[in-house]
C-alpha positions in Angstrom: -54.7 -45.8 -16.4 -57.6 -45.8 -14.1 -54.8 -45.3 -10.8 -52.9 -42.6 -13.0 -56.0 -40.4 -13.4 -57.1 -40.8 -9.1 -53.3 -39.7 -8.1 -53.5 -37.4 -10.6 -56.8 -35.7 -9.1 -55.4 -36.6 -5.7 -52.3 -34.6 -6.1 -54.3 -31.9 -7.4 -57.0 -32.1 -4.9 -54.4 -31.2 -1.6 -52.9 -28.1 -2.8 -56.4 -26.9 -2.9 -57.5 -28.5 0.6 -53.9 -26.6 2.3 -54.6 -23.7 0.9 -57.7 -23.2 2.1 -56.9 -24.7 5.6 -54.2 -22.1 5.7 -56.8 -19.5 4.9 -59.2 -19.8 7.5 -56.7 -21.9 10.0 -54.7 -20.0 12.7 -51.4 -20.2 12.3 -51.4 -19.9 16.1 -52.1 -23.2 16.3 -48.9 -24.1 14.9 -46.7 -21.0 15.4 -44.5 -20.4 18.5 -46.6 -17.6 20.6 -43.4 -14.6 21.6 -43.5 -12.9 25.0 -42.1 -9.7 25.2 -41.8 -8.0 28.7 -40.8 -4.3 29.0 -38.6 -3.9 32.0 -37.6 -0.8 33.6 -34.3 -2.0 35.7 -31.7 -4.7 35.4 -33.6 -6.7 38.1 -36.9 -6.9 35.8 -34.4 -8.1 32.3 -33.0 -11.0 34.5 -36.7 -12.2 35.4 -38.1 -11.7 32.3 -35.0 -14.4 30.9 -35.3 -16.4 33.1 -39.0 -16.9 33.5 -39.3 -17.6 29.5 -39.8 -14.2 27.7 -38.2 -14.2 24.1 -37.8 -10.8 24.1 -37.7 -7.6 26.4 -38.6 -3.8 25.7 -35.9 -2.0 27.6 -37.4 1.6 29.0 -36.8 3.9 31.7 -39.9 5.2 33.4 -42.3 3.0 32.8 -45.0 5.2 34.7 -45.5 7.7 31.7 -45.1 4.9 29.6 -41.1 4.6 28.9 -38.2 6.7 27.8 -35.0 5.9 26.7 -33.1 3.7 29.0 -29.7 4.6 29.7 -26.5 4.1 27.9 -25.1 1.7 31.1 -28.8 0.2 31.3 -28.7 -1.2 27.6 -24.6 -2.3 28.3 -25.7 -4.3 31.4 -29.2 -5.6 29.9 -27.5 -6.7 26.8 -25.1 -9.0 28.7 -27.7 -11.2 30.5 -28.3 -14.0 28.1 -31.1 -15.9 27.1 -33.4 -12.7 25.9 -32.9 -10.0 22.8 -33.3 -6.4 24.1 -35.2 -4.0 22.0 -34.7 -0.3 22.7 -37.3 2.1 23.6 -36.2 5.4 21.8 -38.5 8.3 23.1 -36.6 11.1 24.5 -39.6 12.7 26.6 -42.9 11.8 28.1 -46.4 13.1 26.2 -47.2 13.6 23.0 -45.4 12.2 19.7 -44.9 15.2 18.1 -40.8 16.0 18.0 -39.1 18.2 16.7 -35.8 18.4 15.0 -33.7 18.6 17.9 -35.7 15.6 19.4 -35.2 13.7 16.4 -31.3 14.1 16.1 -31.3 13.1 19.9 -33.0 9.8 18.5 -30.9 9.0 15.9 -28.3 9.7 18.3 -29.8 7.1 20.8 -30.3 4.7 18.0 -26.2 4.5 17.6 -25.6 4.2 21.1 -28.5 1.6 22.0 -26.5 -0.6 18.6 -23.2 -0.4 20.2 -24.2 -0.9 23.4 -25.3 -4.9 22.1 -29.2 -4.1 21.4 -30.9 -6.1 19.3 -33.8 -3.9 18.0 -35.3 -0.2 19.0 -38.8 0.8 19.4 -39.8 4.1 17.5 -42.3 6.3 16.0 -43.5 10.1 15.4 -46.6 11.1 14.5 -47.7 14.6 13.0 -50.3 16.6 14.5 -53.5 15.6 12.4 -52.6 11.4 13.8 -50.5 10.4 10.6 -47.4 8.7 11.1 -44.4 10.7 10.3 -42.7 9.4 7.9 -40.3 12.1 7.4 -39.2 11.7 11.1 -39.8 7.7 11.1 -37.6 7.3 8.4 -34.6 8.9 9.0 -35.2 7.0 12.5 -36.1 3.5 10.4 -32.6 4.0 8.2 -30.7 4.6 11.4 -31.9 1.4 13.0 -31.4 -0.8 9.9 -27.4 0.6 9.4 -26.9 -1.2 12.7 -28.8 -3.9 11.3 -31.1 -3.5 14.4 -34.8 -4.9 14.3 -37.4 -2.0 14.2 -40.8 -2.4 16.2 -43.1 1.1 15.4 -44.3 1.9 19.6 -48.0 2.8 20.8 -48.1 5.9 19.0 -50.0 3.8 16.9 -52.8 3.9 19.1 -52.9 8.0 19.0 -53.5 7.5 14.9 -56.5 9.0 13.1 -57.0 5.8 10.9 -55.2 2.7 11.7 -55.6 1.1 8.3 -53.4 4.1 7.0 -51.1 4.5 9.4 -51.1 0.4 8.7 -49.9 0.9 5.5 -47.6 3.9 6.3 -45.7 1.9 9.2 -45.5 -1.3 6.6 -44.0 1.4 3.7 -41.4 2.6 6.2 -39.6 -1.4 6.6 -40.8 -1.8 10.1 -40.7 -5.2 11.4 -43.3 -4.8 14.2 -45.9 -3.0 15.8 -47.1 -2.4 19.3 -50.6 -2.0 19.5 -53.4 -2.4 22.0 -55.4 -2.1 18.4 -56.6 1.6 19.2 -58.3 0.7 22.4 -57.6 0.4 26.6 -56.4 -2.6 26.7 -55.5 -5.5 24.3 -58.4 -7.5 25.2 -60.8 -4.8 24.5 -58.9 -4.1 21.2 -58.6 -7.9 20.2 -60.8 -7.6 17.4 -59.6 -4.6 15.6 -56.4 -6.4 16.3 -57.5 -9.2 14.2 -58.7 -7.1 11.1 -55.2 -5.0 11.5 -53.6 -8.4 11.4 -55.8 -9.6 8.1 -55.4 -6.1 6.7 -51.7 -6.3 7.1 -51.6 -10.2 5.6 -48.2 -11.2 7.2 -46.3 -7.9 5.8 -45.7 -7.0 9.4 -46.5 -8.7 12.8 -48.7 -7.2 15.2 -47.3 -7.3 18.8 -50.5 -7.1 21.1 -50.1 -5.0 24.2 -51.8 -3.1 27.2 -52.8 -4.9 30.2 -52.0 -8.3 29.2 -51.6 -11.4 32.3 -51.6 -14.8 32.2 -55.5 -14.4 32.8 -56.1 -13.4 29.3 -53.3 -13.3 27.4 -54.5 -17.0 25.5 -57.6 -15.0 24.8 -55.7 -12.2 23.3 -53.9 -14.8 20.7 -56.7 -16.6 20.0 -58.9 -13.8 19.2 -56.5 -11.0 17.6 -54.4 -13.6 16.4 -51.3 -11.8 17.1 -48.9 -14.5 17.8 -46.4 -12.1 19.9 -47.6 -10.5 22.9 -46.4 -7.6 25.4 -46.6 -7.5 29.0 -44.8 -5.7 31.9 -45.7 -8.4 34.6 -44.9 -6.1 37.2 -45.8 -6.0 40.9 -45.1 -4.2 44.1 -42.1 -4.4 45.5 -41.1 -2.6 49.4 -38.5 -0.2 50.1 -35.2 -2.0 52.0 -35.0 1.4 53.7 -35.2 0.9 57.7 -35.3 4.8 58.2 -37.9 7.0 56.0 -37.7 10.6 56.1 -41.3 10.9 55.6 -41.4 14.9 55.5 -39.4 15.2 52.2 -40.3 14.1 49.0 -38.6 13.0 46.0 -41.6 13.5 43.7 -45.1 14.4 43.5 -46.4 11.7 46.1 -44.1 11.6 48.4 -45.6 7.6 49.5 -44.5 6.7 46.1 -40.6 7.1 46.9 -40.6 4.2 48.9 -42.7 1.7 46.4 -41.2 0.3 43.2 -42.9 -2.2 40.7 -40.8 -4.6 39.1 -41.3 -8.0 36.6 -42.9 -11.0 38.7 -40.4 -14.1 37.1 -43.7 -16.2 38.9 -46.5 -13.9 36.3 -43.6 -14.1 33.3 -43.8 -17.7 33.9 -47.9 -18.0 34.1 -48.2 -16.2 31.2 -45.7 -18.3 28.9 -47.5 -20.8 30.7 -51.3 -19.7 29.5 -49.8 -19.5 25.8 
C-alpha cells in the first residue's frame, strides 16, 4: 500500500517538475537552430546549400534591401537541392505602402514564384499610421497558401507603430514566420525585445531574427532572443573578372561600384552553422 501511494505521488510529481522545466527551460537547448541566408544570385543559393543553411530568402537587389527575384532566378534556385527557397515578393524599393496595382503585381508574383518550385514567399504591407495591412496581407496570405507555399511576414515589421499589435495582427493573418531584427539596428541590439515578442507570441508563430547577424554573434542572438531560426546574408566582396574597365562611364550612381559585387561566403555560412 505504502509503494502504491509513493508511485502514486511520484507519477504525479513529474508532470509538474516538466512542466515547469519547459517553462523557464529554452527549448534551444533542445531544438535544431535554422539558418536562413538571403541570396541575391544563383552563385550565393549554391553556397548557402552547401555550407549548411536550411533555408534561403531568394531577392534581387539586396542593397535596398531586396525585390522580387526573377521568374528564371526562382526556376534555377529551386533546382539546386539541399535548401527550400522562400520568395521575397516586394515589387519596389522604399516604403511599404502599395497600392492596388502593386498588390495585383504581388499576387501575381506569388503564382509565378509557386510554379516556378518555391517553397515559401516573404510578404507584408503596412498602412500609413505603422499597422499591418491586413486588407493587402491577406489577399497576399490566401494567395500563398492556395499554392500551399509557407508564408514568412518581411521587415516591414520593424517600420510598425507597436509590435505587440502588429504581433497579433501578423499571427491573425496565418503567417508562419516573421523577420524581425525586433524593431531595432541590428538583431543583437534588438535581442531582447526579440525575446518578449517571442514570449508574447507563445509558439503561435516563430520569430526569425535578422539584421547583421555572423558567426560572431549569431549564438548570442539565440540564446538571448531565443529565436531558434536566424537570418543572415554572409556576404563578402567579391572582384570584377573584367581585364579592361571603362572607367569614364557608369552603370549607376558610383560608378567604382560597377566593378564590386558581394556574394554568400560558403566559409561564414559554415562558421555560423558552426557557432549555433
Amino acid at each position: 500500500m505504502l509503494y502504491l501511494l509513493i508511485k502514486t505521488e511520484y507519477f504525479n510529481i513529474i508532470p509538474k517538475f516538466l512542466c515547469n522545466f519547459m517553462a523557464n527551460y529554452s527549448f534551444l537547448n533542445i531544438m535544431k537552430s535554422i539558418l536562413e541566408i538571403c541570396a541575391g544570385d544563383i552563385a550565393s543559393v549554391k553556397a548557402a546549400a552547401h555550407g549548411g543553411a536550411e533555408r534561403v530568402e531568394l531577392c534581387s537587389a539586396l542593397g535596398v534591401g531586396g525585390l522580387t527575384p526573377s521568374e528564371g532566378f526562382i526556376r534555377e534556385a529551386a533546382r539546386v537541392c539541399g535548401v527550400k527557397i522562400h520568395v521575397l515578393i516586394r515589387p519596389r524599393e522604399g516604403h511599404f505602402v502599395f497600392s492596388d496595382d502593386e498588390v495585383n503585381i504581388m499576387l501575381h508574383d506569388i503564382d509565378v514564384a509557386a510554379d516556378c518550385g518555391a517553397s515559401g514567399v516573404v510578404i507584408g504591407a503596412l498602412n500609413c499610421d505603422g499597422k499591418i495591412d491586413t486588407d493587402s496581407c491577406r489577399r497576399l496570405v490566401a494567395a500563398a497558401k492556395k499554392h500551399g507555399l509557407s508564408v514568412t511576414f518581411h521587415r516591414a515589421f520593424d517600420q510598425v507603430a507597436d509590435a505587440f499589435e502588429a504581433l497579433e495582427a501578423v499571427i491573425e493573418l496565418g503567417c508562419d514566420r516573421i523577420l524581425t531584427s525586433g524593431l531595432a539596428p541590428s538583431a543583437i541590439e534588438g535581442a531582447e525585445m526579440l525575446r518578449k515578442l517571442n514570449e508574447a507570441a507563445a509558439g503561435r508563430i516563430t520569430l526569425i531574427a535578422a539584421a547583421g547577424v555572423n558567426s560572431r554573434n549569431a549564438a548570442d542572438i539565440i540564446r538571448i532572443s531565443r529565436c531558434h531560426e536566424i537570418h543572415a546574408s554572409a556576404r563578402h566582396e567579391t572582384p570584377s573578372p573584367m581585364s579592361f574597365v571603362r572607367g569614364d562611364v557608369a552603370m549607376g550612381a558610383i560608378a567604382d561600384e560597377d566593378f564590386k559585387r558581394k556574394t554568400t561566403d560558403i566559409n561564414e555560412v559554415k562558421r555560423i552553422k558552426e557557432s549555433i
